[in-house]
N, C-alpha and C positions, 0 to 999 in steps of 0.2 A: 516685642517685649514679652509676650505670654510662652512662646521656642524658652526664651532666657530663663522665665520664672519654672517653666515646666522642668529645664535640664537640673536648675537649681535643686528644685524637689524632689528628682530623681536620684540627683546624686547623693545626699544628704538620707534616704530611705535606705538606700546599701552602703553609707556609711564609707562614700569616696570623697574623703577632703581634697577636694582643689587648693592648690597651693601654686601660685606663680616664682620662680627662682628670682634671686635678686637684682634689682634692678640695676643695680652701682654700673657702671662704667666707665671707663679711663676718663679721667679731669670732668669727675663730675659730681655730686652731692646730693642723696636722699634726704631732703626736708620731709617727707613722709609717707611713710609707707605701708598698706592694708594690702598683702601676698594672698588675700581666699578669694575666692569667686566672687566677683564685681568690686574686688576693693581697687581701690586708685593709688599709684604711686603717681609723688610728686616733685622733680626733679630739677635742680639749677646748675649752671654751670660750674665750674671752683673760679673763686678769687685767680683773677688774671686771666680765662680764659672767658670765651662768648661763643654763643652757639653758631653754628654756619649748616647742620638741618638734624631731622629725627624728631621727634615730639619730647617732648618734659610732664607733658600728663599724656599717665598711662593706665587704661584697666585691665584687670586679670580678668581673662577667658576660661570658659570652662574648661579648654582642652590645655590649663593648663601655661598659656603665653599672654604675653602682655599684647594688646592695641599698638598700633602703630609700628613706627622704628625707634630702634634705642637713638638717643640723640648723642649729636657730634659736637665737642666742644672742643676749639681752637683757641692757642696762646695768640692773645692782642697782641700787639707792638709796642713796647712803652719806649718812652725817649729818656734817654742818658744826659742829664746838662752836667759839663764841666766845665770847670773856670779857672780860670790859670791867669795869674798874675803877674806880667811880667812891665817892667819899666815904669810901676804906676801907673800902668794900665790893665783894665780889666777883660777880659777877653771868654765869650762862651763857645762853646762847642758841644753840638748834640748829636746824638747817635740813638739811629732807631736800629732794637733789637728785634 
């Protein structure tokens, strides 16, 4: 912790803002995000998709990168019912996409 707080007060003395680039990645959603040195980004999936790996919480490094890996977010499967009525009878049919 003291490496951290030292680099912090170094950098901050010559007047180098640490800035991490944005965290966004494909099928995904920043709920919040602090881009200086030690902030946390904090990351969900998008509606219809679920994560399958990479992290969702992230901190900004001094040199500049986020912790971890960007996370991976996959389209779920949803099922399709249809219904078709034929001969006064009702009849389903599902389809996973």
């Amino acid at each position: 912790m003291f490496l951290e707080e030292y680099r912090y007060v170094i950098n901050r003395i010559f007047f180098l803002e640490i800035q991490c680039p944005n965290p966004l990645v494909n099928n995904t959603n920043v709920i919040s995000v602090n881009r200086s040195l030690g902030g946390i980004a904090n990351i969900s999936c998008a509606v219809g998709y679920r994560q399958i790996s990479g992290d969702m919480l992230r901190v900004c490094h001094d040199n500049g990168t986020w912790s971890g890996s960007p996370p991976v977010c996959k389209g779920m499967y949803t099922t399709i019912i249809t219904s078709i009525l034929f001969d006064k009878s009702l009849y389903f049919f599902s389809k996973f996409l």
